[in-house]
C-alpha positions in Angstrom: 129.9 136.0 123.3 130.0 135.0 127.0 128.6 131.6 128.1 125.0 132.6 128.9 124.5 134.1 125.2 126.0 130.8 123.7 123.8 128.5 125.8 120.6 130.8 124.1 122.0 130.5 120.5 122.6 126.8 121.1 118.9 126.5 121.9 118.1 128.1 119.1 119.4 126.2 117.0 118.3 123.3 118.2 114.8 124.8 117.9 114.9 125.7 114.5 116.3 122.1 113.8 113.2 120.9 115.7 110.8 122.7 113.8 112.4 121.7 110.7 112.5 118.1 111.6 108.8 118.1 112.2 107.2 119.8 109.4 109.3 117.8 106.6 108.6 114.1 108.5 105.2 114.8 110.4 103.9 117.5 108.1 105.1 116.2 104.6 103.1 118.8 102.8 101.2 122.0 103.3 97.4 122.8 102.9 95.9 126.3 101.4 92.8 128.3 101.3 91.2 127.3 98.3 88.6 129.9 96.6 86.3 129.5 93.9 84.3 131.1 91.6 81.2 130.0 89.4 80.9 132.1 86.3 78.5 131.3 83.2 75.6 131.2 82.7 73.3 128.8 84.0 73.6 125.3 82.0 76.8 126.3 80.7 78.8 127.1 84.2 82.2 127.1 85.0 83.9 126.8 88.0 87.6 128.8 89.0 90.0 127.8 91.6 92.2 130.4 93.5 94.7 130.2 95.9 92.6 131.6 99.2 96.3 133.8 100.5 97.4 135.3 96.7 94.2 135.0 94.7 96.6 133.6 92.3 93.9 130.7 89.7 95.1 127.4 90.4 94.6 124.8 87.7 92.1 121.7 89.0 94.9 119.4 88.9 96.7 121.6 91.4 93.3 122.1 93.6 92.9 118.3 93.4 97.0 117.7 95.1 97.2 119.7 96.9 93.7 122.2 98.0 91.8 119.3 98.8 89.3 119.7 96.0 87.6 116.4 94.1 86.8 115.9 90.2 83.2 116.0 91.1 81.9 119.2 93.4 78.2 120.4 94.4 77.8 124.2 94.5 75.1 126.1 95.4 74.0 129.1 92.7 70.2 129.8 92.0 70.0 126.0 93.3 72.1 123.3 93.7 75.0 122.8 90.6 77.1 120.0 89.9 80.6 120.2 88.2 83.3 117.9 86.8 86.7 119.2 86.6 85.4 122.6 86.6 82.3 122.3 84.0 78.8 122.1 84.8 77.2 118.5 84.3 73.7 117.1 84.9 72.6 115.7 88.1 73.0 111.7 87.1 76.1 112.3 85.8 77.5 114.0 89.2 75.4 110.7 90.9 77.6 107.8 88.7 81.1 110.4 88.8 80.8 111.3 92.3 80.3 108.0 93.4 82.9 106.5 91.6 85.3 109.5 92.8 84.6 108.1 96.1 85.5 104.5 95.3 88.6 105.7 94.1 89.7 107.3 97.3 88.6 104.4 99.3 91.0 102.4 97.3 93.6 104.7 97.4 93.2 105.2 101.2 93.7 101.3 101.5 97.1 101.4 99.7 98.1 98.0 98.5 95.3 96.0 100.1 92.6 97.6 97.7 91.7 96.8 94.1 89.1 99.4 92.3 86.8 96.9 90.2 84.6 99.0 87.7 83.1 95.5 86.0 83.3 91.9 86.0 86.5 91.6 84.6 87.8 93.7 87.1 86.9 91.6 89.4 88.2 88.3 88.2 91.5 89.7 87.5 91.8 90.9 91.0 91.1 87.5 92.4 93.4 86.5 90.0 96.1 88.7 91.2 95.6 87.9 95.0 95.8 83.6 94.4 97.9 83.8 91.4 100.6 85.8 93.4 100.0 84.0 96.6 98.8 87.2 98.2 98.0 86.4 101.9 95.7 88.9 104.0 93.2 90.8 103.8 92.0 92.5 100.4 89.0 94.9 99.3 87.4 95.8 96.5 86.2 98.8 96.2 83.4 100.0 93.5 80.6 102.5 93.2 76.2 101.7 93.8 76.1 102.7 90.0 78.8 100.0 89.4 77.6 97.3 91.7 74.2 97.3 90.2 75.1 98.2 86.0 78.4 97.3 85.1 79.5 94.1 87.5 77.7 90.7 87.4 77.9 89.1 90.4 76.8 85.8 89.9 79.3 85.5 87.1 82.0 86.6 89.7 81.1 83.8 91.7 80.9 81.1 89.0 84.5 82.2 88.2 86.2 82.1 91.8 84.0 79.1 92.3 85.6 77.6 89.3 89.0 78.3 89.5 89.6 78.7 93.7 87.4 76.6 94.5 84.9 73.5 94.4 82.1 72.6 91.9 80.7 69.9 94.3 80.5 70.5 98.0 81.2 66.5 98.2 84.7 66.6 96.9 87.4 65.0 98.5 90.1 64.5 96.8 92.3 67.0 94.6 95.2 67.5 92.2 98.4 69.6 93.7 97.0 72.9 91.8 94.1 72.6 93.7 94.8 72.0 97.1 98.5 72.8 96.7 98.7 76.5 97.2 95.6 77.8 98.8 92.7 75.6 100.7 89.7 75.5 98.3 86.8 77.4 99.1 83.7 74.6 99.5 80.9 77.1 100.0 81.7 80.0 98.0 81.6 82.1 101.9 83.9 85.0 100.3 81.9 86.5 97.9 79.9 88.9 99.9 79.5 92.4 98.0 78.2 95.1 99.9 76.5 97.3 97.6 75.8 100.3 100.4 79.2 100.4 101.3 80.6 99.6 98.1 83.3 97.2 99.1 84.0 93.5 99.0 86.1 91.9 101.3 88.3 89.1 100.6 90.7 87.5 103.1 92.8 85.0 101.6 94.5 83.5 104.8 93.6 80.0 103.1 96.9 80.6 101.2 99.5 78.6 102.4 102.5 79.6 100.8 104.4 82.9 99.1 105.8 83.0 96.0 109.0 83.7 97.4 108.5 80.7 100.0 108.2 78.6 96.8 111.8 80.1 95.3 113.1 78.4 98.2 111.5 75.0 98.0 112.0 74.9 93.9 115.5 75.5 95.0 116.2 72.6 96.8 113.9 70.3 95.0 116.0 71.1 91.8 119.1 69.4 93.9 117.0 66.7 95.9 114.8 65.0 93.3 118.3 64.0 91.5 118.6 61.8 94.5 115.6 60.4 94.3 115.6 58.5 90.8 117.1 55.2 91.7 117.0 53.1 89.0 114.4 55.4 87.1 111.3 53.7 87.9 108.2 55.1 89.2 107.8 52.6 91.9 111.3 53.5 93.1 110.4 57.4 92.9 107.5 56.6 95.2 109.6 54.6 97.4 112.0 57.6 97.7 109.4 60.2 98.5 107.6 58.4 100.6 111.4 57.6 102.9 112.7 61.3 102.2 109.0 62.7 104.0 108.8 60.8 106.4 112.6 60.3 107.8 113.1 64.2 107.7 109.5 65.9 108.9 108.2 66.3 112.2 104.4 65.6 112.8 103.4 68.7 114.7 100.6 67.6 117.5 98.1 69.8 119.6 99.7 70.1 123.1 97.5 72.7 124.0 97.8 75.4 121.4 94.8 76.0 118.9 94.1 74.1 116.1 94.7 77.4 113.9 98.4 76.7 114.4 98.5 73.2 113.5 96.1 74.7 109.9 99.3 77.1 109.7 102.0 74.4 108.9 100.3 72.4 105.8 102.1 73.8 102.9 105.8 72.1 100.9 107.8 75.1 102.8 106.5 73.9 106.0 107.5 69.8 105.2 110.6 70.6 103.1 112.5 73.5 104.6 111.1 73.8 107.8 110.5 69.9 107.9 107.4 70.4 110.5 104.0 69.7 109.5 100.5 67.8 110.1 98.7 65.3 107.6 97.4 67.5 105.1 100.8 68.8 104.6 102.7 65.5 104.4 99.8 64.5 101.6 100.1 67.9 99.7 104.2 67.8 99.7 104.1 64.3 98.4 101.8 65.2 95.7 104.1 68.2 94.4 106.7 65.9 94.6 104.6 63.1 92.2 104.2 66.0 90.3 107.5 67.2 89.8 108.9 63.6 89.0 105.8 63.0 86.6 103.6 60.8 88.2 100.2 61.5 89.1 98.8 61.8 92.2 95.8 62.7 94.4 95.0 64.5 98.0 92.5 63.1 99.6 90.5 64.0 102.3 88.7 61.5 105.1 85.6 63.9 105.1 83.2 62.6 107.8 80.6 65.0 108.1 79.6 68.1 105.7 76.5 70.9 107.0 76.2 72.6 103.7 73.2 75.5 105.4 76.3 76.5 108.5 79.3 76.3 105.8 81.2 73.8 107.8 83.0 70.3 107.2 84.9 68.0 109.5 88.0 65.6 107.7 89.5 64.3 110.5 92.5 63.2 108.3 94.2 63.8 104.9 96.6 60.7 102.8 97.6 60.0 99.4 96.5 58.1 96.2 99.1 57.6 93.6 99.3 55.9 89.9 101.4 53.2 89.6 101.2 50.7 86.2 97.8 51.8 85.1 96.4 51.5 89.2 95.8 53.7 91.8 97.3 52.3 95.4 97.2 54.4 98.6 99.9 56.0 100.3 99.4 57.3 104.4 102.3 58.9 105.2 101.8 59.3 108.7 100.2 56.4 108.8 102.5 53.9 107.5 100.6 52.8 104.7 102.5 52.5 101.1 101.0 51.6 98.4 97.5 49.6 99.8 94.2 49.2 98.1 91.8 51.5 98.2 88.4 50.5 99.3 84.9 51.3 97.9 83.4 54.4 98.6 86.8 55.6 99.8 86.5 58.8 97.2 83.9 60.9 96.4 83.9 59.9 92.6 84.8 56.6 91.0 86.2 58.0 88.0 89.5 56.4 88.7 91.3 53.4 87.7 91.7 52.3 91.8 93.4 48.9 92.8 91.2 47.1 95.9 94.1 45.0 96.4 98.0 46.2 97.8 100.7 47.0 95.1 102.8 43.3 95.1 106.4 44.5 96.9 107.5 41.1 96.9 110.2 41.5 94.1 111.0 45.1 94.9 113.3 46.9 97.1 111.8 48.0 100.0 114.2 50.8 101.1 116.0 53.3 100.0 118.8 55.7 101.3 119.8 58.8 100.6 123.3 60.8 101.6 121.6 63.1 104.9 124.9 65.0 105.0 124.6 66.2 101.5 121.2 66.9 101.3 121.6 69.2 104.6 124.4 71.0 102.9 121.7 71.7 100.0 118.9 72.9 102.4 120.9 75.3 104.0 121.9 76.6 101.1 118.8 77.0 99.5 117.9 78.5 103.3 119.8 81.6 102.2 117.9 82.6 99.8 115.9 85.8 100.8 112.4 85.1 101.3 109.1 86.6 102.8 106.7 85.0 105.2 103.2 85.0 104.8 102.3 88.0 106.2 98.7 90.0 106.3 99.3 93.2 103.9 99.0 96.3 105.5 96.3 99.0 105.3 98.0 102.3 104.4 97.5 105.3 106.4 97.1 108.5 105.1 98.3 112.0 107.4 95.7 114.6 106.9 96.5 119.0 108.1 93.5 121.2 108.2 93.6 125.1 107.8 91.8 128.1 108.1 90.3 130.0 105.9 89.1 133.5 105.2 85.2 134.7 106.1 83.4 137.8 106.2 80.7 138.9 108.9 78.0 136.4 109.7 77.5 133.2 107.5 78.3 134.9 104.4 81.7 133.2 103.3 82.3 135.6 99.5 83.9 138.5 99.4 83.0 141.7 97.0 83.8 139.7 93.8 81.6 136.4 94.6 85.1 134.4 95.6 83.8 131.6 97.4 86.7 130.8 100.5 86.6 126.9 100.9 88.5 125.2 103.7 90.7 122.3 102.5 93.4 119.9 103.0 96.0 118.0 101.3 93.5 115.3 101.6 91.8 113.8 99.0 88.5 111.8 101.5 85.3 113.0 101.3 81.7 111.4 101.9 78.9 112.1 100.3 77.8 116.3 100.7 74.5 116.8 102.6 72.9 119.9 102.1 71.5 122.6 104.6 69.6 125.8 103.9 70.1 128.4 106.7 69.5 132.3 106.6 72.4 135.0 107.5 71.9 138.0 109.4 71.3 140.3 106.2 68.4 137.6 105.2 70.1 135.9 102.1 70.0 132.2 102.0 73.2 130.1 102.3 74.4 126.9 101.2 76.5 124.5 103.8 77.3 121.5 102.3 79.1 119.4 104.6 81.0 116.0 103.7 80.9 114.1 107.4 84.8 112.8 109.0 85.1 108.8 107.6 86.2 105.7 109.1 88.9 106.2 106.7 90.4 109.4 108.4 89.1 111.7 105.6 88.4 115.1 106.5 85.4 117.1 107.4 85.4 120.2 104.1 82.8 123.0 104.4 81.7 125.4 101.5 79.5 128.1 101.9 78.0 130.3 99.2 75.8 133.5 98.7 72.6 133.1 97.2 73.0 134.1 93.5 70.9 135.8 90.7 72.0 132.2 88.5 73.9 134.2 85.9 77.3 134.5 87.1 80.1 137.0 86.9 82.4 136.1 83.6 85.5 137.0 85.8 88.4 135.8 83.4 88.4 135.3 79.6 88.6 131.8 78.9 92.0 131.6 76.8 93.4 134.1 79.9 92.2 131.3 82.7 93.3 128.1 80.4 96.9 130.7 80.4 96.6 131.2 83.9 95.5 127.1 84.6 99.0 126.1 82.9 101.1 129.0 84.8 99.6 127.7 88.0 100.3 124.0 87.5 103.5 123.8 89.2 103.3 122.6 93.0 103.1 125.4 95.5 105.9 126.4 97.4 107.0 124.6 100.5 107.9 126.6 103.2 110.3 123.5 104.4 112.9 124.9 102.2 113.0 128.2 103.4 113.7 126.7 107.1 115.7 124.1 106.0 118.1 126.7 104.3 117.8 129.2 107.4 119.0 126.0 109.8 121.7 125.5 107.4 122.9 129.6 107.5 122.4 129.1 111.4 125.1 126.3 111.4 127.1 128.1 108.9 127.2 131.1 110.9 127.7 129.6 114.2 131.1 127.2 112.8 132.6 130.6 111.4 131.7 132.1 114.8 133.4 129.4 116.5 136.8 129.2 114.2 136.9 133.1 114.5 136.5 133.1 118.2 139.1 130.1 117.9 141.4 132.2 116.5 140.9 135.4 118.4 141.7 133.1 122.0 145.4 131.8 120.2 146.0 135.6 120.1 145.3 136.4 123.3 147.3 133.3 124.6 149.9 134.3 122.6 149.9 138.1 124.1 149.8 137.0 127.9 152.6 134.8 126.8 154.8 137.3 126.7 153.8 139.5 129.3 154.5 136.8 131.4 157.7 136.3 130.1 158.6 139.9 130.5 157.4 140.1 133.6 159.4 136.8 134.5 162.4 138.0 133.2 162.4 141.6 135.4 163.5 140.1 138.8 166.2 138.1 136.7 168.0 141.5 136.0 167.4 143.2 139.3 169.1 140.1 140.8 172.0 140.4 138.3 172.4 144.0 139.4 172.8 143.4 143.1 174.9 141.2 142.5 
């Protein structure tokens, strides 16, 4: 092979390497013609799914994977028909199915950000899943009209996330840990907004301020810390130590310019306790885990100076402490530099509290307390290197989508000779809502196009067109020879990646044997002009020994 011919088999191969690389990681699976067939008679209709290339029936599992097809289709025979998996239903039941069908691909098309709510308690457990597992982002919840106005009860939604993630009196200002600890409570109830056209809810639960796996970290170091912090095992000297660790160790974070949302960012006990860089709200809400964690009880309060109920909006224009110490409540400010004051009247937004007007009597106590820094570095780095995730936004998942082409006859009409209806699909599942349209062919016989419009979720556009029919239907296959031929044609259909895939490997094959053989072929001919050369060396040497 001289050089020119290798340079064209190297390209080649690097083409068929190409093509291979593209259709396995661009194009992870092929679409087909799909065909189908409505036979029956009318009331009691069937409808058959064929591969469009081999005519080969295809169960409705295997048209759903991989043809494109949906659960619920709309056909057009002696008027419009409506199936489910293949069987004729009524009208309503294709309206509740086929909506819910649609709801289930929106969910799926938004991956791990969706939940598919069918009822109320659907919904309460998926608000349950986002806060109880710290899920920061955005979320939807995807159900059907049918759903949103039967089986789903919206105000008892509400009541529920009111109760539980957020605030039974607009007023409140001041909170337990598992209230304000995790997540900022909702004060107006502003997430639950249904949208019963679209049939989605959206949630978006950047008030979380901390990950579960953010709180593996802190637990972590706390478990080594709070031994530290016992003195001689009172409360008062448990406070005393809180309040020194927090604020010897964290960093008040100011606004030098950036926006407030950055400063809202850094309020949770990852923030003051590993990072060790915070604002008010997280000073108050890391000393109250800490009260919590050393059994003492403890409130976050908020200095709430204005609250416009009708535009949603509040203004505290700073966050503290009030803690429980022998039977009295006494204020603690940690960036304030207030321990354990009175509390004045009117300071909280209920009274039913045992508070102290006057400041806790320090006069026979010790009034600091030190702790080993060197140590308690050594445990935060180690606790540091513990694999964690930040709060990130989840990601909506994206779905690649490959038409095809499919087979027609002359003019509009779309069936061949034995009624075969030739559908164009995809390996997509998206579809909207069909729309009909009633046009006339060139041989005068009225035609169906129903039409499913392109999605803001990438779905794709699918077509079906069908002749006009008498309404009885052709009873093509017997039905224990199509449930026979359902289960043969249940496997996946063949993927033409490993036929190129095992064609590049022969290629390569082929061209190493080529190159060892041509290896091998060169040593010989080396070998050969060897000794020619030697001979032909060695001829002068006896001419000269002659003269001689």
């Amino acid at each position: 092979m001289n050089k020119k011919n290798q340079i064209l088999f190297l390209v080649c191969l690097v083409f068929i390497g190409l093509f291979v690389f593209t259709n396995y990681f661009i194009n992870e699976s092929y679409s087909y013609g799909l065909m189908l067939k409505i036979s029956g008679t009318k009331g009691n209709r069937t409808l058959s799914y064929y591969d469009a290339d081999s005519g080969t029936p295809i169960s409705i599992d295997t048209a759903i994977k991989y043809y494109g097809a949906t659960a619920y289709m709309m056909m057009y025979q002696d008027g419009t028909v409506y199936f489910y998996r293949g069987k004729e239903i009524t009208k309503s039941e294709y309206d509740i199915g086929y909506q819910g069908e649609q709801a289930d691909i929106r969910a799926r098309n938004y991956g791990e950000a969706a939940y598919r709510v069918k009822d109320t308690e659907d919904v309460k457990e998926a608000f349950d899943d986002i806060y109880g597992n710290l899920r920061i982002g955005k979320f939807y919840l995807e159900f059907s009209p049918y759903e949103y106005e039967n089986t789903i009860d919206w105000d008892e939604v509400e009541d529920y996330y009111m109760a539980n993630y957020g605030l039974k009196d607009v007023n409140q200002n001041h909170y337990n840990y598992s209230l304000k600890g995790d997540f900022e409570p909702d004060r107006f109830g502003s997430n639950i907004k249904p949208n019963s056209i679209s049939g989605e809810m959206e949630i978006n639960s950047t008030n979380i301020r901390i990950t579960s796996n953010e709180y593996k970290v802190v637990d972590d170091f706390l478990n080594k810390l709070i031994p530290l912090m016992q003195g001689d095992g009172s409360d008062y000297q448990k406070i005393l130590a809180a309040y020194t660790y927090i604020t010897n160790t964290t960093t008040y974070l100011t606004d030098d310019g950036f926006v407030n949302d950055l400063l809202a960012s850094n309020t949770s006990v990852y923030d003051v306790f590993i990072n060790r860089k915070s604002v008010c709200i997280g000073y108050s809400i890391a000393f109250s885990y800490l009260m919590d964690k050393m059994g003492i009880e403890s409130y976050i309060v908020d200095n709430i100076t204005k609250i416009d109920q009708a535009n949603e909006t509040f203004t505290s224009v700073h966050t503290y402490n009030i803690v429980k110490l022998e039977g009295k409540f006494y204020k603690i400010d940690l960036t304030g530099n207030i321990f354990l004051s009175g509390i004045s009247s009117g300071e909280l937004s209920s009274n039913n509290l045992s508070l102290s007007s006057s400041s806790y009597n320090t006069s026979n106590k010790i009034k600091t307390y030190s702790f080993n820094y060197n140590t308690i570095t050594s445990y935060l780095n180690a606790s540091k290197s513990i694999k964690t995730t930040t709060t990130t936004t989840a990601k909506k998942t994206t779905t690649r989508m490959v038409t095809t082409s499919f087979k027609t006859t002359k003019g509009n009409n779309t069936t061949d000779d034995s009624g075969m209806i030739y559908v164009p699909t995809s390996n997509q599942n998206g579809q909207n809502n069909p729309q009909e349209q009633t046009t006339t062919n060139n041989s005068g016989e009225n035609t169906t196009n129903t039409s499913s419009n392109e999605s803001n979720n990438g779905e794709t556009n699918t077509t079906s067109e069908t002749n006009n029919s008498n309404g009885e239907g052709e009873t093509t296959l017997p039905l224990e020879e199509e449930n026979k031929n359902e289960q043969e044609s249940s496997k996946e259909p063949f993927n033409l990646n490993i036929v190129f895939g095992f064609l590049f490997v022969l290629v390569i094959v082929l061209y190493i044997i080529y190159r060892i053989l041509r290896g091998k072929k060169r040593n010989i001919n080396d070998e050969d002009i060897q000794l020619i050369l030697n001979k032909h060396i060695s001829i002068p040497e006896q001419n000269n020994d002659n003269k001689e």
